[in-house]
N, C-alpha and C positions, 0 to 999 in steps of 0.2 A: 357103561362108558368103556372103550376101547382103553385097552392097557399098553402103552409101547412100551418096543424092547430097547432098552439100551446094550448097543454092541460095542464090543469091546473095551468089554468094563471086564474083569477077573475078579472071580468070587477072593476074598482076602480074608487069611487066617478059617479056611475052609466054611465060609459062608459067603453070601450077596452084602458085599457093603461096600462103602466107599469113604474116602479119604474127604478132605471139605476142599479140594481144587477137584478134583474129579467130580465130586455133584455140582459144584458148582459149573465144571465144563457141560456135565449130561444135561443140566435144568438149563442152561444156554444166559448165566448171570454171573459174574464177578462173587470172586469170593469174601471181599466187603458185602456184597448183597447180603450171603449166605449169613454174615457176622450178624448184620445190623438187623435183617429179619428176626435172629436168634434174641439179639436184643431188646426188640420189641415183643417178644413172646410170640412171636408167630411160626416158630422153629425150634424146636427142642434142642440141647444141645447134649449132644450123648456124652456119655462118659470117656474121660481116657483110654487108650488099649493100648499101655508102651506109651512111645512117645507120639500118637496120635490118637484125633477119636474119629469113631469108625459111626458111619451114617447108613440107617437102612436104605434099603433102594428106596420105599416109600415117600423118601423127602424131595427125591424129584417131582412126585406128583405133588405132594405140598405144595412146592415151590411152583408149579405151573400152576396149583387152583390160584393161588396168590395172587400171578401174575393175569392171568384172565380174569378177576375180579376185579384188580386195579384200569386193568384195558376198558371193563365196562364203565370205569369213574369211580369206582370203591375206592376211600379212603384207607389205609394200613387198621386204625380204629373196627372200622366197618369191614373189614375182614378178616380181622379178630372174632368178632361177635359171630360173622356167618362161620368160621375155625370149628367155633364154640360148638354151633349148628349143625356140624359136618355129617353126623349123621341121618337130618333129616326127619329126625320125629316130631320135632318143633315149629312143624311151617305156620303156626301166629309169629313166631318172633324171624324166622325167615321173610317172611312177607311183610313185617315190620323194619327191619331193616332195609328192604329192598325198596317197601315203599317213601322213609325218610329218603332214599337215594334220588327215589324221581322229583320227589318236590322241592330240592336241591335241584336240579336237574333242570326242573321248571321254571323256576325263579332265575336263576345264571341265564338262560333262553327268554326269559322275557326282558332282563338287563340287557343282554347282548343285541335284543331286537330294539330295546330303547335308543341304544346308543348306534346302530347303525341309522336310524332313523334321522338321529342327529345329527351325524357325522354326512348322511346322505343328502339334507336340507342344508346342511354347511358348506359341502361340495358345490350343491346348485346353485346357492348366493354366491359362492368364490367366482364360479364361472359368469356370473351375470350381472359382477358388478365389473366394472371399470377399471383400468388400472390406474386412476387419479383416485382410489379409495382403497383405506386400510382393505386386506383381506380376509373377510369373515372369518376365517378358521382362523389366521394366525389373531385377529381382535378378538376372538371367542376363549383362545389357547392364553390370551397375556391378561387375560380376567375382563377387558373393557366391556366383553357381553357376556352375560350366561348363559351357556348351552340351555335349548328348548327343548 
């Protein structure tokens, strides 16, 4: 995996770190992000240094695996568990998480096809009934029919 650089960032207190508005500018998230991830355990929260605490560069790539987990449909939970994973010795339980994702994934795809199906059969009754008759989607929408 390609590593970016982050530019102009200034190594602070003679190392690479960063303040939690600066990672949170270089990760490209709100520093409520930065908080509420830490919350959830998905981000360490380092120690004070003075009146700030200092974050390795590392947390930007944290914060992007995060973010490209969640892009693929990853739960915050289920990216914990792949967190857990991160080094990749464990691909049963990799591939176990990945695969409850798709059957999740499946299922939300077969509802969504169900109900376009209905809403699509709803539409072509609207259009071919009459307008001296209720119209199917809003008689379907106020309970007098049940969706098929």
């Amino acid at each position: 995996m390609k590593k970016k650089t982050v530019v102009g960032l200034q190594p602070l207190y003679g190392h690479s770190s960063l303040t939690i508005g600066r990672l949170a500018k270089a990760a490209g998230v709100g520093v409520e992000t930065v908080r509420y991830y830490q919350s959830r355990g998905l981000l360490r929260v380092p120690p004070a240094s003075g009146a700030f605490r200092i974050y390795p560069l590392a947390a930007i790539d944290r914060i992007a695996f995060i973010k490209r987990a969640q892009s693929l449909g990853f739960s915050l939970d289920e990216v914990h568990s792949l967190l857990d994973l991160e080094d990749g010795r464990n691909r049963r339980a990799i591939q176990s998480v990945t695969q409850a994702r798709l059957a999740q994934i499946d299922d939300k795809l077969g509802e969504l096809n169900r109900m376009r199906g209905v809403l699509s059969d709803l539409l072509n009754r609207c259009r071919q009934t009459g307008q001296m008759h209720v119209c199917p989607i809003i008689e379907t929408l106020a309970g007098a029919r049940p969706p098929t």
